[in-house]
C-alpha positions in Angstrom: 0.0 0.0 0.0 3.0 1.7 0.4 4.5 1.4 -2.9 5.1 4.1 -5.3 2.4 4.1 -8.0 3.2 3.3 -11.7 2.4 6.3 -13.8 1.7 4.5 -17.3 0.7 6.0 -20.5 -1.2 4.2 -23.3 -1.1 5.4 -26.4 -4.4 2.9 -28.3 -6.4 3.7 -30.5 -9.0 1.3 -29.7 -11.2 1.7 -26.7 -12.1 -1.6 -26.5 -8.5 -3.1 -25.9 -7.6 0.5 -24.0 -10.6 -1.0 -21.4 -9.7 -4.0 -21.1 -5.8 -2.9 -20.3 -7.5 -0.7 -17.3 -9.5 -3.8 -16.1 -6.4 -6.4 -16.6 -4.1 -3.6 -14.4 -7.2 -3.6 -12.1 -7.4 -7.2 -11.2 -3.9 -7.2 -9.7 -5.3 -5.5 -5.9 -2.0 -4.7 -4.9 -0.7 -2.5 -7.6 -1.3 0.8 -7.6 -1.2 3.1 -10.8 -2.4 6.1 -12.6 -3.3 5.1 -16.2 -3.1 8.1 -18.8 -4.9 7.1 -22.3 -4.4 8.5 -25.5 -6.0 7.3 -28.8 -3.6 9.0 -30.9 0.3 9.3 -31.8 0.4 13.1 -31.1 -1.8 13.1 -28.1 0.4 10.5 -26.5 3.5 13.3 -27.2 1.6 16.2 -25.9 0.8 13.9 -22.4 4.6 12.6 -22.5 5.1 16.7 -22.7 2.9 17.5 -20.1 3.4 14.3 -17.7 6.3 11.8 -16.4 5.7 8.3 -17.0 7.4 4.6 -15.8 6.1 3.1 -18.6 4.6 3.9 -21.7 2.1 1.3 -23.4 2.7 1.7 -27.6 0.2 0.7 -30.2 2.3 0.5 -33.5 -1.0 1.1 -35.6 -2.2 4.5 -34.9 -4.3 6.6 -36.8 -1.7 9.5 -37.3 1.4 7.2 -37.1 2.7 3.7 -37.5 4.8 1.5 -38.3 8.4 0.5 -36.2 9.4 4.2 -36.4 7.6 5.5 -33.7 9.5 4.3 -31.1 12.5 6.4 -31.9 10.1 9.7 -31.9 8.6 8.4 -28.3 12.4 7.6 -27.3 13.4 11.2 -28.5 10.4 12.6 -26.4 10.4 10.6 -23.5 14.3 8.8 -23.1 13.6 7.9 -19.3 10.5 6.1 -20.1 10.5 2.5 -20.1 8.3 1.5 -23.6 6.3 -1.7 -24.2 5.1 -2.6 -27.7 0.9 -3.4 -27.7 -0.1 -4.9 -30.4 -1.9 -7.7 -32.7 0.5 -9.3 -34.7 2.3 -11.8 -33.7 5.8 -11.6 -35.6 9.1 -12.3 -33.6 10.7 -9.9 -36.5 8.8 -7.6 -35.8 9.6 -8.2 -31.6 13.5 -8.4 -32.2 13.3 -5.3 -34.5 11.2 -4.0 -31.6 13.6 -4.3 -29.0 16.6 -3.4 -30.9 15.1 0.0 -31.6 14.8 0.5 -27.9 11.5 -0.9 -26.7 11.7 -3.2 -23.2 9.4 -5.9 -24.1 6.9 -6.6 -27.1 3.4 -7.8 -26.4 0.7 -9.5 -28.5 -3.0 -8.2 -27.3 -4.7 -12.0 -27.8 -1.7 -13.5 -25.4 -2.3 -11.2 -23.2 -3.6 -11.8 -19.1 -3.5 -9.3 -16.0 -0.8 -11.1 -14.8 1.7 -11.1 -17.9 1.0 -7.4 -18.4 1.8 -6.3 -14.8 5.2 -8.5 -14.4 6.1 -7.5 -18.2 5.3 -3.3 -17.2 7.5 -4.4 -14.0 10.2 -5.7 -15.9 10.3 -3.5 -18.3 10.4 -0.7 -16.0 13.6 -2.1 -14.3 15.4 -2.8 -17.1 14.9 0.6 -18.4 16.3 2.0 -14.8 19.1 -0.2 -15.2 20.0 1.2 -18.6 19.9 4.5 -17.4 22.0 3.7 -14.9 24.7 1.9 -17.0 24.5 5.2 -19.3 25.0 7.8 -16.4 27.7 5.6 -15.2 29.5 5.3 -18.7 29.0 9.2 -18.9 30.5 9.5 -15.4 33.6 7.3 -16.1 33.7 9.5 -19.6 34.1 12.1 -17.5 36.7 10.9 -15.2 38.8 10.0 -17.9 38.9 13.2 -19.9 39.2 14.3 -16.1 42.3 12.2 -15.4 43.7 12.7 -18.9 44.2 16.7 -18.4 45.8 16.1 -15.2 48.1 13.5 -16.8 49.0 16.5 -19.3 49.7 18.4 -16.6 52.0 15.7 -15.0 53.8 15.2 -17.9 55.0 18.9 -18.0 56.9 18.1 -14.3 57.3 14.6 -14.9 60.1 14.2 -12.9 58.2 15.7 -9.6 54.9 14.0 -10.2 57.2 10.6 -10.3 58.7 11.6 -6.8 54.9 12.2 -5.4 53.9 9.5 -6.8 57.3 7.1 -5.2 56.7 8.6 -2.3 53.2 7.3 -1.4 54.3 4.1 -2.0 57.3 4.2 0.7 55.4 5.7 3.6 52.8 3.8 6.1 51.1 7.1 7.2 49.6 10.5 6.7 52.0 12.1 8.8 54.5 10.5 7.2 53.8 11.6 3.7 53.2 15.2 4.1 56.7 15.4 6.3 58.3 13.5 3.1 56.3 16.0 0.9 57.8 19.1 2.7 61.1 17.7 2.6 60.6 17.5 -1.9 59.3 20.4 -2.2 62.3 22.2 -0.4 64.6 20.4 -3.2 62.3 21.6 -6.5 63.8 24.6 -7.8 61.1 26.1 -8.7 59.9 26.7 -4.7 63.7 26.5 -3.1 63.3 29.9 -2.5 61.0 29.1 -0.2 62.4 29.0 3.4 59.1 28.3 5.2 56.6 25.9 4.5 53.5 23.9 5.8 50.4 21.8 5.6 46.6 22.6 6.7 44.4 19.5 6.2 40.4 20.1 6.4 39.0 18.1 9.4 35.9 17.2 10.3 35.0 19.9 12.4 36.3 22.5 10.0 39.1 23.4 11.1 42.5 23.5 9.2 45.0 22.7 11.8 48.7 22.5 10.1 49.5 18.8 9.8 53.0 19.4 8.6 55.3 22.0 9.1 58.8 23.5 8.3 59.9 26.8 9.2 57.0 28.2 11.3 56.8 27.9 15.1 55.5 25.6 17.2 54.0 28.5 19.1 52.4 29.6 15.8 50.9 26.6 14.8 49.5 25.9 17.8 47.5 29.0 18.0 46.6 28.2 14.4 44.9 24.7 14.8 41.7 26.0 15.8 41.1 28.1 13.1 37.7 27.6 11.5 37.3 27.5 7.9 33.7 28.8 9.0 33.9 30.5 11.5 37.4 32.5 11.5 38.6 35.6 8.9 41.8 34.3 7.4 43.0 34.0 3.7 43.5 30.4 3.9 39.6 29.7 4.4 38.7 31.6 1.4 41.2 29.7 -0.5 39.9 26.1 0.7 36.3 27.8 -0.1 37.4 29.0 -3.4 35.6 32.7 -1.7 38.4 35.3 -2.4 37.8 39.1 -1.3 37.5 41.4 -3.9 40.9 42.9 -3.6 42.2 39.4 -3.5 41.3 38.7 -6.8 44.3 39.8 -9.5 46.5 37.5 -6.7 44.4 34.7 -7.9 46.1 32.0 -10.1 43.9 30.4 -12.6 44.2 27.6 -10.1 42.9 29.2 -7.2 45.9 29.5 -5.2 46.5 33.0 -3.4 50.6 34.3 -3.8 52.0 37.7 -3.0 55.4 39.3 -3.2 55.1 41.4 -0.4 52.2 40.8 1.7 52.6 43.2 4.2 52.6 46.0 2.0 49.5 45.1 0.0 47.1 45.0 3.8 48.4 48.0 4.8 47.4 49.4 0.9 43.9 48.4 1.9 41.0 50.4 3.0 40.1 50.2 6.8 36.8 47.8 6.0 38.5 45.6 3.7 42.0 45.1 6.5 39.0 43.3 8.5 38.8 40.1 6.5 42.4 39.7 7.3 44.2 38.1 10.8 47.4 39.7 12.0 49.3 36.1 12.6 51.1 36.2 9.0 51.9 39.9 9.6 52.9 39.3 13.2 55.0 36.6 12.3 56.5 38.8 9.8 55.9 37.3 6.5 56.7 39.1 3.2 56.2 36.4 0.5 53.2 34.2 0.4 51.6 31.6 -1.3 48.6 29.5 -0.3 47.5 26.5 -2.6 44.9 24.4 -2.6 45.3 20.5 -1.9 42.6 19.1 -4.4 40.8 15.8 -4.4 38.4 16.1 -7.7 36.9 18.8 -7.7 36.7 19.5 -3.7 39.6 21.7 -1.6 40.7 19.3 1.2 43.6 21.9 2.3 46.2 24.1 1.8 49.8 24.0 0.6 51.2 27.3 2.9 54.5 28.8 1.8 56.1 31.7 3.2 59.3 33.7 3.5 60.7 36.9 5.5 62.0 38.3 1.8 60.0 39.8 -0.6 59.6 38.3 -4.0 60.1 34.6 -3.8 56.6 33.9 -5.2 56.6 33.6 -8.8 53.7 32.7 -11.2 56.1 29.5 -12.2 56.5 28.1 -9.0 52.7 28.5 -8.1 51.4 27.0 -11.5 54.1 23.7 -10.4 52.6 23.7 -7.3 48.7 23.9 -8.6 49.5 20.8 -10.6 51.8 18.7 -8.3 49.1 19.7 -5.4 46.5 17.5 -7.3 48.6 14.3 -6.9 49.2 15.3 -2.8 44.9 15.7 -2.4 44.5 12.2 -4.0 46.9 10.7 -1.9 45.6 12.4 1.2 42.6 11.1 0.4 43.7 7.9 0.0 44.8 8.1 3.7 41.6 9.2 4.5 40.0 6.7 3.0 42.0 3.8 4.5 41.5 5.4 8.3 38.0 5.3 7.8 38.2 1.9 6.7 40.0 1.5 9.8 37.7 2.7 11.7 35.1 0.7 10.1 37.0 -2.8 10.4 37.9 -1.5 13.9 34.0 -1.4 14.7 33.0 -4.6 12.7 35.4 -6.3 14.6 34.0 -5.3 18.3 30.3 -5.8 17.1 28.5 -8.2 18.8 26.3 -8.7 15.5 28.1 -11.2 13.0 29.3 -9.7 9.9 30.0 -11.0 7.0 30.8 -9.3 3.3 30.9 -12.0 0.4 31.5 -11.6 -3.4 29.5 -11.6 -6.0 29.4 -14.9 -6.2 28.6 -15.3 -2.5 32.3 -16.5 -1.2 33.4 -14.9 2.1 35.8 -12.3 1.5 35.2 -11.0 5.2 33.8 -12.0 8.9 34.2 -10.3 11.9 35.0 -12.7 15.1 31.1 -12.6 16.6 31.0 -14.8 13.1 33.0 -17.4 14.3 31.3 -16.6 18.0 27.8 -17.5 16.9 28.7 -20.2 14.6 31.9 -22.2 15.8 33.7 -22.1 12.7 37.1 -20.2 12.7 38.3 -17.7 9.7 40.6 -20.5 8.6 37.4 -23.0 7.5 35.2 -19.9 6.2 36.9 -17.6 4.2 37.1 -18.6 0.3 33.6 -20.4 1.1 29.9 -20.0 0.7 27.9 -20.1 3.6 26.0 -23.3 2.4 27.4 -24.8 5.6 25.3 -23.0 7.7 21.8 -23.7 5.8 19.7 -25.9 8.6 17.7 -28.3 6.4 14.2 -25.7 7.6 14.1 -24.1 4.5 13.2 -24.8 0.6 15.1 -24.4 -2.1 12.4 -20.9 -3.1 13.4 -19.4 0.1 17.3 -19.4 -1.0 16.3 -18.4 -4.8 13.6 -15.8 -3.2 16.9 -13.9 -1.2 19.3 -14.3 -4.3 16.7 -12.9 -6.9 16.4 -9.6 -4.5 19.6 -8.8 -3.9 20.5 -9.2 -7.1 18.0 -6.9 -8.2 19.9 -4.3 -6.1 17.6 -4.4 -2.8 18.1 -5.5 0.5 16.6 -8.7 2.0 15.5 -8.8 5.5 13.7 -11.9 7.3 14.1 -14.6 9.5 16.7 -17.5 9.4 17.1 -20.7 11.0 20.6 -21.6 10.3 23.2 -24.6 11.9 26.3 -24.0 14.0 29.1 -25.8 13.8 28.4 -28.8 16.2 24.6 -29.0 14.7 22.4 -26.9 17.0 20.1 -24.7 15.4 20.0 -21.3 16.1 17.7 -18.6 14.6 18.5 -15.6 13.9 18.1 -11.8 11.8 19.6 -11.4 8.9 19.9 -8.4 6.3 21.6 -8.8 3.4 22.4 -5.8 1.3 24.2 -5.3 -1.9 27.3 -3.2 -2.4 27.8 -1.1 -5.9 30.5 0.4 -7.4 30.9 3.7 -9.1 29.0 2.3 -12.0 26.2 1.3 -10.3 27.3 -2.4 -10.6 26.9 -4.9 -7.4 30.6 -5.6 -6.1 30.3 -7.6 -2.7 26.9 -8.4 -0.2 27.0 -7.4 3.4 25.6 -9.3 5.7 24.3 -8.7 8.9 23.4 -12.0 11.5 22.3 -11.6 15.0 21.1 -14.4 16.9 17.6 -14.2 18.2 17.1 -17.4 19.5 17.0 -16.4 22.9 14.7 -13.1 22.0 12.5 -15.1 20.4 11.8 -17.8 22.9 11.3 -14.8 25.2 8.9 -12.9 22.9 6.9 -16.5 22.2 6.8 -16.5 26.3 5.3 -13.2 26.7 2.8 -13.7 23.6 1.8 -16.8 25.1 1.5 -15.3 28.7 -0.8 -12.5 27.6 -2.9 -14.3 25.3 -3.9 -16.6 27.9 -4.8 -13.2 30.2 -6.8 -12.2 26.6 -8.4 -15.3 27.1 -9.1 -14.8 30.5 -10.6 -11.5 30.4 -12.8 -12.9 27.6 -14.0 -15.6 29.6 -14.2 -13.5 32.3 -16.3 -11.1 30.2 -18.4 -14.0 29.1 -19.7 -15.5 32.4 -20.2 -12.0 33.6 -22.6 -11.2 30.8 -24.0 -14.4 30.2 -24.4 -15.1 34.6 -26.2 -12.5 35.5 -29.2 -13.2 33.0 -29.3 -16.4 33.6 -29.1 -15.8 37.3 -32.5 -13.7 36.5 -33.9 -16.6 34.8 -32.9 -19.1 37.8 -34.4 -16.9 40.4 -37.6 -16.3 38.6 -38.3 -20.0 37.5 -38.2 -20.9 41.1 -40.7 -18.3 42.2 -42.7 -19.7 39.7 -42.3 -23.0 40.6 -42.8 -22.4 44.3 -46.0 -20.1 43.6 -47.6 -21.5 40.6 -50.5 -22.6 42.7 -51.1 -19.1 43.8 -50.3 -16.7 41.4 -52.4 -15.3 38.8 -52.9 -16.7 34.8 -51.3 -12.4 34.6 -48.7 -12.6 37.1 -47.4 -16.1 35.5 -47.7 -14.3 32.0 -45.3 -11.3 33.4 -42.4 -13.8 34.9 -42.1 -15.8 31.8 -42.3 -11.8 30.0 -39.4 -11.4 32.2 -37.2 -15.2 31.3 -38.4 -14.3 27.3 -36.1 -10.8 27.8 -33.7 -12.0 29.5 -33.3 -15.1 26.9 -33.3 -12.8 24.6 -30.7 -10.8 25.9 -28.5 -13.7 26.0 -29.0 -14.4 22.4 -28.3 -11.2 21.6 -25.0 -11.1 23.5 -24.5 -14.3 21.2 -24.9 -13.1 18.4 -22.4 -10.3 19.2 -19.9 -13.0 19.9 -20.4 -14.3 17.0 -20.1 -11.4 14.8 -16.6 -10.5 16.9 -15.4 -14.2 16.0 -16.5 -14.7 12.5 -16.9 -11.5 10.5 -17.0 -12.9 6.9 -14.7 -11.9 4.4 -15.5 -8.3 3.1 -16.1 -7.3 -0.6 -14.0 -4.4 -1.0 -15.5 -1.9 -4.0 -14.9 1.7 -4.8 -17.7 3.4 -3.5 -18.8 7.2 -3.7 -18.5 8.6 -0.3 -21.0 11.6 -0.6 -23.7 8.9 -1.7 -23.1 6.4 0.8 -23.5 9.0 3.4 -26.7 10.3 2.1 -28.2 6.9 2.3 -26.7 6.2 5.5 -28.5 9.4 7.2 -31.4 9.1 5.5 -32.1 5.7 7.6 -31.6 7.4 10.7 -32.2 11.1 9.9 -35.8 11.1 11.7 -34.0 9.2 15.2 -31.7 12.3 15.3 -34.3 15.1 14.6 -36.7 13.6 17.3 -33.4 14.0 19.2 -32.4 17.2 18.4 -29.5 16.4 17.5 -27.6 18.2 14.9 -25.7 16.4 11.9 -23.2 18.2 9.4 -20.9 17.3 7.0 -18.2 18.5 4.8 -16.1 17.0 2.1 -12.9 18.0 0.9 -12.4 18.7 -2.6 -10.7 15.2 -4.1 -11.7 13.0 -0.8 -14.5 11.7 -3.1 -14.0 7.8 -3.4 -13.2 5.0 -0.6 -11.8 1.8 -1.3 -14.2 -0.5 1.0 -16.8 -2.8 1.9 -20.2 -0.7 2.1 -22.0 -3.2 4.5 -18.9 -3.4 6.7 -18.9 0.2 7.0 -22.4 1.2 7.2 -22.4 -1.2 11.1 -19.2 1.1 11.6 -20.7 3.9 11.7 -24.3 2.7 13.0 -22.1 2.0 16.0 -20.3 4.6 16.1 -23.4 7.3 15.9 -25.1 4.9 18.5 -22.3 6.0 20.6 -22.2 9.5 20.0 -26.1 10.1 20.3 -25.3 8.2 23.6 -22.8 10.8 24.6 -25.1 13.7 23.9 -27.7 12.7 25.8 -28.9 16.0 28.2 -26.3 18.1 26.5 -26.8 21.4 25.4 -27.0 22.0 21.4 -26.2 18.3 20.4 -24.2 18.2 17.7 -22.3 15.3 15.5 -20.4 16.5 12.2 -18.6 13.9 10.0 -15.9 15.7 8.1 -13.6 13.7 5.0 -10.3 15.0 3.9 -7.4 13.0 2.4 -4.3 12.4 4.8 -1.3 10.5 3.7 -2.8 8.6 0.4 -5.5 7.5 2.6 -9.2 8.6 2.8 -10.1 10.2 6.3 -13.6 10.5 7.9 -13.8 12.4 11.2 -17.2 11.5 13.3 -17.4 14.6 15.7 -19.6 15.0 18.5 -19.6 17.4 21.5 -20.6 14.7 24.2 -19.6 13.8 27.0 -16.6 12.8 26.2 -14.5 10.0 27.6 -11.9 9.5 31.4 -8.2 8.3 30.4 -9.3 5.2 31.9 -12.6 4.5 29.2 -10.0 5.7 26.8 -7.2 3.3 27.8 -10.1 0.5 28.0 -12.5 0.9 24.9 -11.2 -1.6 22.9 -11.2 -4.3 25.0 -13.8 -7.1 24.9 -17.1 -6.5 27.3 -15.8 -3.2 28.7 -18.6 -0.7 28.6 -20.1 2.2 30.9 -23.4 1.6 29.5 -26.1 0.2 31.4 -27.7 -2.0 28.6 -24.3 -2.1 26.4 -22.2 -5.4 25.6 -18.5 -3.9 25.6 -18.4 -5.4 21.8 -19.4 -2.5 19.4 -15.8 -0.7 19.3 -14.0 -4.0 19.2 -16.0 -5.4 16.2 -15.8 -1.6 14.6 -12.2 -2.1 14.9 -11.8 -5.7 13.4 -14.2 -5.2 10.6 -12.1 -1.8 9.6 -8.5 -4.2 9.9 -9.8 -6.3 7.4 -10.6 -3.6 5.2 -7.3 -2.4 5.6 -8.5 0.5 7.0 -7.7 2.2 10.5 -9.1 3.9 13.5 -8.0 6.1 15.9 -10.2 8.0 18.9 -9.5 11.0 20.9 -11.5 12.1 23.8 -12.1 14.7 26.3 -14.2 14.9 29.5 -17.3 16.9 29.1 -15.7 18.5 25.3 -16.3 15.6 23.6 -15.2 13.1 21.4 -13.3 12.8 17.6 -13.1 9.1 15.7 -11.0 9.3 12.6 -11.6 6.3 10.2 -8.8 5.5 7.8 -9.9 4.1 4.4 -7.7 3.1 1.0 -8.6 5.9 -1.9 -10.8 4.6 -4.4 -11.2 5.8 -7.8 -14.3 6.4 -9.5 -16.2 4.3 -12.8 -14.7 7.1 -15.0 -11.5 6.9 -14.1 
């Protein structure tokens, strides 16, 4: 119910078979859809111009068009589409040419069933997703090549450097290694020699840009710099790892965002007294002439900041700062390399401590991976699991469908949830929760499967406990409920029998006439409770219909509209534009509400201006009539207590009327929820599937 509904558009020019698609797409209850007909070639366009659609529904002889040629014009308009041929002939040439021109599937209108039709639109659908995917993912790697070639051109121009940087990540073992080995080459390259001062400033998570290498500064300075927000703080190096200069920053801008300056000092104190404020006095302090600040890239995202400096003027020259743009490219992708492999760190460090089992496999389901609550849970070391399937573990409990059910979802790209019962090492069978989700690659492809097991044997046998132990208070209450009701009539009847019997000699043809008045009621009361009981217990299957919800109510008052008036009680209603049709059972819902208005006319018994209003709306996909009265009302306690069998505050009531309401609504797939208050009165909402109307 859920489920995203299929927008599908078809484009027939004969009603007849255009009908009978809507009734075949009907039959299948749980699919929802919105169906968009068109009898002609251009119509179909202008809805395709106007409208979205999963899946369009083609008829290849059209009155304005025809012929295998269309599908390229409804590709052209609609390319995200999936497109399913409908048609008459049945010619596999004319199906292969079909589907080599782009269409998902080909259908013949005389083979043709609700249930083929639905899995065809289904399939069609996904395989039209996955080609989209595989195209965005072969423009993506497109673009990551033409991305990688230019910085390849721009390695080649310093080759010599960019096979240093590139040495180097392969000698060290950490990030703090690397960046001390990258200040220590960048000192030797001539073109930033001149350079006596130099350090690092990596982006972390909080955004700050601490220095996480450094030559030539202070200890005293870079401490004072490490909390520097990128955010927060007014400093040249945050605009650079934004990519935000100033204004008057601008012509010190290399094509490749870095910031350099011959004589920094000098080009502040040029500034006007506003535009000094977007600048701290550290560098200035610290009394640095010549600056250049470059930005460590990873793609197209500044992860830091290369930070030269000397006490000379003019050591930064446009030369050295285009050598560092490029070589700065191959220091981001390292660091992020290094990122990359603490966070998977991190993450092995945490798979290994979970107390869930955890288990990634290839594509082909071998483990390539289990944490130790794997070989906790099961009894079988790394040694006699990894290279393996998990066959091993399968308990004998379930079929060979269950299996294929899993592998056919996840390799559709979803996850699988459920219940297991699987076998440990030395035989004993254990159940327990299992999630099994596919990993993709940058192309959208599936790489590995997680999976996550947790034994819930224990949980469950504790759950199955509790069930147990409150069903059996259920039953008790019922019971309870049941001798209560059914006791104290028969009591009646017991105790009026005997004065009969013990004064039938005495009594009067009339008198005898009014105690057996008195069994009759009180047999009949009986039955009645009965027949309550038997309704609660056996409700029959309902015939769920799309109904009209303005003429349903008008009958339904109607029936009772003279009871109220005699009353004087007031009834209203009001209907949302849109909240027109119900997806329900009409009998079903007409004893709702007859026990439900029986209620509130009970509740505004004495009460000034008696009122009930009955207001529908639509609320979350769903249809929602509010029965409003300004009764009574209800305690917390009648509140907490309504729905439970045989609990009433009425004198002549059976404690059943809410708890059928309820049950007959559940099986309608419909809700209902109740809200109360003492002496204000009382609001039940009632839940209903939309329904659509004959027309549409």
């Amino acid at each position: 119910m859920n489920k995203k509904a299929l927008n599908i558009l078809l484009i027939e020019d004969n009603p007849g078979d255009a009908r009978l698609i809507r009734e075949m797409l009907e039959e299948v209850k749980v699919l929802r859809f919105s169906l968009v007909h068109s009898g002609t070639f251009s119509g179909g366009c202008e809805e395709l111009g106007r409208h979205e659609f999963d899946v369009i529904l083609l008829d290849l002889g059209l009155p304005d068009s025809s012929g295998l040629e269309v599908i390229y014009e409804v590709k052209k308009t609609a390319p995200d589409s999936a497109i399913v041929i409908l048609t008459g002939l049945d010619d596999e040439e004319s199906a292969l040419l079909s589907l080599q021109m782009g269409a998902q599937d080909y259908l013949v209108k005389g083979r043709l069933d609700s249930s083929l039709l639905v899995r065809s639109l289904r399939y069609a659908i996904e395989r039209k997703q996955a080609e989209v995917l595989l195209t965005k993912a072969k423009d993506d790697l497109e673009v990551r090549v033409r991305q990688r070639t230019a910085d390849l051109l721009i390695a080649n121009e310093t080759i010599s450097a960019s096979n240093a940087l590139l040495k180097l990540y392969s000698r060290t073992f950490s990030r703090e290694e690397y960046l001390d080995s990258v200040l220590e080459l960048v000192g030797k390259w001539s073109a930033c020699r001149s350079f006596g001062i130099s350090g690092i400033r990596i982006l972390d998570d909080k955004g700050n840009m601490p220095y996480a290498s450094y030559k030539g500064f202070s200890s005293e300075f870079c401490k004072q710099e490490a909390a520097v927000s990128v955010n927060n703080d007014i400093c040249i190096c945050a605009r650079v790892i934004k990519e935000k200069p100033e204004q008057q920053e601008l012509s010190f801008i290399s094509p490749g965002g870095s910031f350099y300056c011959n004589n920094f000092v000098e080009f502040v104190t040029s500034l006007k007294k506003e535009e000094k404020n977007s600048y701290r006095s550290g560098c200035i302090q610290s009394g640095f002439i010549s600056m250049a600040i470059i930005p460590i890239r990873y793609q197209n995202r500044v992860v830091g900041v290369f930070h030269l400096a000397d006490k000379i003027g003019g050591k930064a020259s446009l030369k050295c700062i285009e050598f560092m743009d490029s070589m700065m490219l191959l220091v981001g992708e390292a660091v992020h390399r290094y990122r990359v492999e603490e966070d998977r760190a991190r993450l092995t460090a945490a798979a290994e401590s979970a107390i869930d089992a955890i288990v990634i496999t290839d594509t082909e389901g071998k483990v390539q991976y289990m944490n130790p609550a794997f070989e906790h849970i099961t009894c079988y070391s790394r040694e006699e699991v990894i290279g393996r399937d998990l066959h091993f573990l399968d308990s004998g409990r379930h079929d060979e469908a269950f299996y294929m059910s899993i592998r056919e979802t996840v390799r559709q790209g979803k996850v699988w949830t459920g219940l297991m019962v699987s076998k440990k090492k030395d035989g004993a069978l254990y159940q327990e929760d299992l999630t099994i989700a596919p990993v993709k690659d940058y192309a959208g492809r599936i790489s590995n499967y997680t999976m996550i097991r947790r034994d819930v044997t224990d949980k469950l046998r504790f759950e199955s406990i509790a069930e147990a132990v409150n069903t059996m208070n259920n039953i008790g209450y019922v019971f309870s409920g049941i001798r209560h009701e059914i006791g104290n009539p028969i009591n009646s009847i017991k105790i009026t029998l005997t004065l009969l019997k013990s004064n039938m000699d005495y009594y009067s043809k009339e008198t005898i006439q009014t105690y057996i008045g008195r069994i009759l009621d009180e047999v009949l009361r009986i039955e009645y409770l009965l027949k309550n009981l038997k309704t609660f217990n056996m409700y029959e299957t309902p015939e769920l219909r799309d109904i009209s919800i303005q003429d349903f109510l008008e009958k339904f008052l109607l029936l009772s509209k003279t009871d109220y008036e005699k009353k004087g009680i007031a009834i209203t209603t009001s209907m949302e534009p849109g909240a027109e049709f119900c997806h329900t059972d009409p009998r079903a819902l007409q004893q709702v509400l007859l026990n439900l208005f029986t209620n509130s006319v009970d509740a505004c018994e004495a009460r000034p201006g008696p009122r009930i209003s009955i207001a529908v709306s639509k609320a979350s996909g769903m249809i929602r009539m509010r029965i409003s009265d300004n009764g009574c009302g209800m305690t917390e306690e009648q509140h907490r207590n309504m729905f439970k069998p045989f609990y009433t505050t009425k004198s002549d009531g059976t404690g059943l009327g809410l708890v059928i309401a309820k049950k007959m609504l559940a099986k309608m797939d419909s809700s209902i929820e109740v809200t109360s208050r003492v002496n204000e009165g009382t609001e039940v909402s009632i839940f209903m599937p939309e329904g659509k109307s004959e027309n549409r």
